[in-house]
C-alpha positions as a Markdown table, in Angstrom:
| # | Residue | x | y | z |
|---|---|---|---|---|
| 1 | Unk | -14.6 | -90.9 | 41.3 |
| 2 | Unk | -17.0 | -93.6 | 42.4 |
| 3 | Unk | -20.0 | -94.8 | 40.0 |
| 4 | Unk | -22.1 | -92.4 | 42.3 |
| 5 | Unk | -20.6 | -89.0 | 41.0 |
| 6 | Unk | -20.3 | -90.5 | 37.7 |
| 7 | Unk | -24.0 | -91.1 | 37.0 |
| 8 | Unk | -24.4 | -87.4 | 38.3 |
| 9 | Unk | -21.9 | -85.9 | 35.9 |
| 10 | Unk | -23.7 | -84.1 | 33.2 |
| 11 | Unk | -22.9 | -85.8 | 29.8 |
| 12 | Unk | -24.4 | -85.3 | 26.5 |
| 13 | Unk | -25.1 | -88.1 | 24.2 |
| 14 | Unk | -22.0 | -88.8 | 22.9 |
| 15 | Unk | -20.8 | -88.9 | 26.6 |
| 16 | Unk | -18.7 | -86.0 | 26.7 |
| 17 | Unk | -18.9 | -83.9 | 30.0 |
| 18 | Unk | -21.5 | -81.0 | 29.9 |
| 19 | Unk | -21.8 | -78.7 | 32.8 |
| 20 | Unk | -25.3 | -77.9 | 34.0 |
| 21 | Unk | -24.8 | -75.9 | 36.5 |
| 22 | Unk | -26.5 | -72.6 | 36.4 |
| 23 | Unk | -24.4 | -69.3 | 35.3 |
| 24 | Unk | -24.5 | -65.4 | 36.0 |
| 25 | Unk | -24.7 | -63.0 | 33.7 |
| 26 | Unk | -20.8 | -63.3 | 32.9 |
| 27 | Unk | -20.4 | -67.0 | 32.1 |
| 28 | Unk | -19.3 | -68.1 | 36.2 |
| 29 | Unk | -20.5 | -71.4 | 37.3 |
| 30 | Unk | -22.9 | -70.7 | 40.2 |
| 31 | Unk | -23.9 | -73.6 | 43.1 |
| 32 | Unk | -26.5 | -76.3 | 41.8 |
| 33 | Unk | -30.1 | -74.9 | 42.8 |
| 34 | Unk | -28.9 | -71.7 | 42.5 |
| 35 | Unk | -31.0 | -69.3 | 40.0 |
| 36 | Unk | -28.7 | -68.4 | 37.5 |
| 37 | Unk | -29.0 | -66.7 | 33.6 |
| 38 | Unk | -30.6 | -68.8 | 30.6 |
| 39 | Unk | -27.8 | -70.1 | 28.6 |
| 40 | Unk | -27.9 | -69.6 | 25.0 |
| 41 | Unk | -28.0 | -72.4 | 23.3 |
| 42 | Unk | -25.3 | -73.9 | 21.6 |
| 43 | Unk | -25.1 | -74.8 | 17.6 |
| 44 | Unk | -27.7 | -71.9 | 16.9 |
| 45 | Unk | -26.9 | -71.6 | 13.0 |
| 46 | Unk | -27.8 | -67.6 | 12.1 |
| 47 | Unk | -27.7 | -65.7 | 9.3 |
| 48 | Unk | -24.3 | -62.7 | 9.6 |
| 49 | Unk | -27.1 | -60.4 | 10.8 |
| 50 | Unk | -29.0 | -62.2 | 13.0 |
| 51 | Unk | -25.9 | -62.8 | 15.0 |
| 52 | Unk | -24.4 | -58.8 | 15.0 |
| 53 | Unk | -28.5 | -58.2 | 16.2 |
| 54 | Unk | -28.2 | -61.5 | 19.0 |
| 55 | Unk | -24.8 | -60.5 | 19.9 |
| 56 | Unk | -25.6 | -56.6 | 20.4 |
| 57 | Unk | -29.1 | -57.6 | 22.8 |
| 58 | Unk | -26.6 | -59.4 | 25.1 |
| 59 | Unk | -23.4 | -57.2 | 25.4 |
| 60 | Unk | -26.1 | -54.3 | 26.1 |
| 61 | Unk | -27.9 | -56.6 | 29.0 |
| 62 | Unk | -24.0 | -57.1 | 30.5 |
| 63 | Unk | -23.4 | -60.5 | 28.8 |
| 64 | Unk | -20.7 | -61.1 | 27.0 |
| 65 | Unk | -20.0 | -64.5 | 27.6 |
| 66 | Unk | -23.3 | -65.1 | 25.9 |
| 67 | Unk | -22.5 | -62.9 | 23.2 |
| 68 | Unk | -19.2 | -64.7 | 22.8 |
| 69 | Unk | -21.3 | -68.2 | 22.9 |
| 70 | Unk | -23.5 | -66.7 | 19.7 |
| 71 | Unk | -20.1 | -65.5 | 17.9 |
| 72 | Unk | -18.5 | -68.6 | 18.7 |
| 73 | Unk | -22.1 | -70.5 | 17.1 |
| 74 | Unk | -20.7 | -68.1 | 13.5 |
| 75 | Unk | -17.4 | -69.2 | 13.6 |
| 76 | Unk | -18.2 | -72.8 | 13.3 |
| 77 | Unk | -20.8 | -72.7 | 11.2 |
| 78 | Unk | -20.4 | -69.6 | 9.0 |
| 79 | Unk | -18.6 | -69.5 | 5.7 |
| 80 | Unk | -15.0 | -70.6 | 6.4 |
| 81 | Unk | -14.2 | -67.2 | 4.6 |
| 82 | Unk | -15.8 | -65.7 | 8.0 |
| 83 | Unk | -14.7 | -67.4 | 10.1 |
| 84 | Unk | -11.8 | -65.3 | 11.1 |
| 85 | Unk | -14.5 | -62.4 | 11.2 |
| 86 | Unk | -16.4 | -64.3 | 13.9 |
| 87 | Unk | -13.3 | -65.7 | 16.1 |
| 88 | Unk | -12.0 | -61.9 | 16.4 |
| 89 | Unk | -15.8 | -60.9 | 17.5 |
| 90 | Unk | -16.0 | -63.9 | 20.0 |
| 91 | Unk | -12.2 | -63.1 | 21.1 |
| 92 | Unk | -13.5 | -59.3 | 22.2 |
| 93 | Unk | -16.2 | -60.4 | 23.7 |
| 94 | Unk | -14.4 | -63.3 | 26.1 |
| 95 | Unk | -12.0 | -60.4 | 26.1 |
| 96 | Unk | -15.1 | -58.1 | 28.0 |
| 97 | Unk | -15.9 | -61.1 | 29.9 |
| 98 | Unk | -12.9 | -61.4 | 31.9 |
| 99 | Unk | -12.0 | -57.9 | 32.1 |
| 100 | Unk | -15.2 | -57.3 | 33.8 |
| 101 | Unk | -14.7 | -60.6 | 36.1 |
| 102 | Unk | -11.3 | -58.7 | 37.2 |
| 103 | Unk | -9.0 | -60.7 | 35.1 |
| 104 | Unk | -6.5 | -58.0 | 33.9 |
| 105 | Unk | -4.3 | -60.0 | 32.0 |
| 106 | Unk | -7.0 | -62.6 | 30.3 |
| 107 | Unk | -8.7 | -59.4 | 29.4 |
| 108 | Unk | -6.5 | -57.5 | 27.6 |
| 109 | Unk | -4.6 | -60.6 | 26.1 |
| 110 | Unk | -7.9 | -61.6 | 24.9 |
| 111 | Unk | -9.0 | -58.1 | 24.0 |
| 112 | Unk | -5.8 | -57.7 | 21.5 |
| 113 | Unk | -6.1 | -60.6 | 19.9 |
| 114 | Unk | -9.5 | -60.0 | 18.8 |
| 115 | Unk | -8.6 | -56.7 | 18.1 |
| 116 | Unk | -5.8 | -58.2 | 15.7 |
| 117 | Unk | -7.8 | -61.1 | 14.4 |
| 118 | Unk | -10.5 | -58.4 | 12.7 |
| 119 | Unk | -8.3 | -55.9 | 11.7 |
| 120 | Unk | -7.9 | -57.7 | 8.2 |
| 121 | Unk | -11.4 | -56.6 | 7.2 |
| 122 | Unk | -10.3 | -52.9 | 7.6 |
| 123 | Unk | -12.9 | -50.7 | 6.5 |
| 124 | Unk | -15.2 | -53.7 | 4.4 |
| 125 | Unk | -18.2 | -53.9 | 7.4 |
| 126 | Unk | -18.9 | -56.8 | 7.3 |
| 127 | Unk | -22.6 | -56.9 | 8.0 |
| 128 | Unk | -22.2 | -53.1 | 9.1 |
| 129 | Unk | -19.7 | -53.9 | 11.7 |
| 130 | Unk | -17.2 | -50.8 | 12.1 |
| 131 | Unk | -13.9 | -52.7 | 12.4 |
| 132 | Unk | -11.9 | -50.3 | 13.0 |
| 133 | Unk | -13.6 | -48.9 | 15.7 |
| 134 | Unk | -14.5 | -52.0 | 17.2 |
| 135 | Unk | -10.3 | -52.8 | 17.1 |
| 136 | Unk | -9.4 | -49.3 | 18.5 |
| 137 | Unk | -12.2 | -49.6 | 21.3 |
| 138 | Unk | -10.5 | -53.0 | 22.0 |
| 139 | Unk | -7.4 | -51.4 | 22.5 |
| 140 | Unk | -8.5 | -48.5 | 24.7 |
| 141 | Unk | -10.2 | -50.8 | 26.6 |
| 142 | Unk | -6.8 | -53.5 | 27.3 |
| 143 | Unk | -5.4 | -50.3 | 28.1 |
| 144 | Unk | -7.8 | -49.2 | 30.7 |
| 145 | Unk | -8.0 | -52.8 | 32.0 |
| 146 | Unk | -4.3 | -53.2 | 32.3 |
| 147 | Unk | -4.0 | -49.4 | 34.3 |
| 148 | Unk | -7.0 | -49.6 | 36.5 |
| 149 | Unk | -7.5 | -52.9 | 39.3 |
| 150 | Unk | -11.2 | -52.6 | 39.2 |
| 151 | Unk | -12.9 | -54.6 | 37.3 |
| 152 | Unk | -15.3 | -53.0 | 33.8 |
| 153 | Unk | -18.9 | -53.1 | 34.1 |
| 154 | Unk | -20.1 | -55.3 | 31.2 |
| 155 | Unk | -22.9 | -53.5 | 30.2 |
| 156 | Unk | -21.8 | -49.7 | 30.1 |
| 157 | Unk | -18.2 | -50.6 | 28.5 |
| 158 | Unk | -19.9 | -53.0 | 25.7 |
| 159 | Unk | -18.9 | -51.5 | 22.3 |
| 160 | Unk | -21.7 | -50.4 | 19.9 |
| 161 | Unk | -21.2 | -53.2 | 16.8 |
| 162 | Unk | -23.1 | -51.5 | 14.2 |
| 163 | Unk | -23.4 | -47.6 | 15.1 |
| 164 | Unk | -25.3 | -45.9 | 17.3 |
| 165 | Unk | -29.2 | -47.3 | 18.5 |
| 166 | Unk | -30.4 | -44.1 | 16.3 |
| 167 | Unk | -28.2 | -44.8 | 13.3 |
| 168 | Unk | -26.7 | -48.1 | 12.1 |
| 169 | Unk | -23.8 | -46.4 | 10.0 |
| 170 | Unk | -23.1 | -43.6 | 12.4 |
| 171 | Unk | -19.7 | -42.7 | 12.8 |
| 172 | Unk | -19.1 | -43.5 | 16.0 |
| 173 | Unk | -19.5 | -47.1 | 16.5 |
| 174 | Unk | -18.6 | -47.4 | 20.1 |
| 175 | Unk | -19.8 | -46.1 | 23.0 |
């Protein structure tokens, strides 16, 4: 690489390599001048519910990747007692991403492991989160993506965190 592409490379101030390049709604790096998605920032500290509400806005707008980026901001700055909590989250959501990219196998690897990484909170709700539900839509949906060759549509296969728009504690937590 000559001095030329280096002095174009995106670096932060440390001088690791950042990527500006714009993004689509699922995380895929899109030509320079292209318009592209706002990224969500990165190192957003929020409090447990401010990320379920952050997290929810973008899996219902068809981001996942974002809402993995604001999971992922949880799990490194949350209580180290959540941590697990928030990888699982950020795990289903990377999970979504790539199943509805058209990556079977990424997807439903990804989709079980966050399915197993939550499964220790059982029935706490953490934050109002139906575990549970969220692990056995994570299943059903590794299930579907390993089956089926077409990729998921983000938005209408993003689980419901919390319960239903009408009722935070309804029963059925997933679309």
């Amino acid at each position: 690489m000559d001095d030329t592409e280096q002095s174009r490379r995106d670096r932060d101030p440390e001088g690791r390599a950042r990527n500006a390049r714009p993004r689509d709604g699922l995380g895929r790096p899109l030509p320079y001048g292209a318009q592209g998605v706002a990224r969500q920032p990165e190192g957003v500290v929020r409090t447990g519910d401010d990320t379920v509400r952050e997290a929810q806005r973008l899996l219902d707008a068809g981001m996942p990747f974002h809402a993995h980026e604001v999971f992922e901001d949880a799990w490194k700055s949350g209580p180290e007692a959540e941590r697990p909590l928030w990888r699982g989250l950020a795990q289903l959501a990377v999970g979504l991403t790539h199943a509805a990219r058209g990556n079977r196998s990424g997807g439903s690897t990804l989709l079980r492991r966050g399915a197993a990484g939550i499964a220790a909170y059982g029935d706490a709700r953490p934050y109002g989160l139906g575990i549970r539900e969220l692990g056995a839509w994570a299943e059903a949906l590794a299930d579907r993506v390993e089956r089926e060759a077409e990729p998921v549509p983000a938005a209408g296969t993003a689980p419901r965190l919390r319960g239903r728009p009408d009722g935070p504690d309804a029963a059925d937590s997933v679309r």
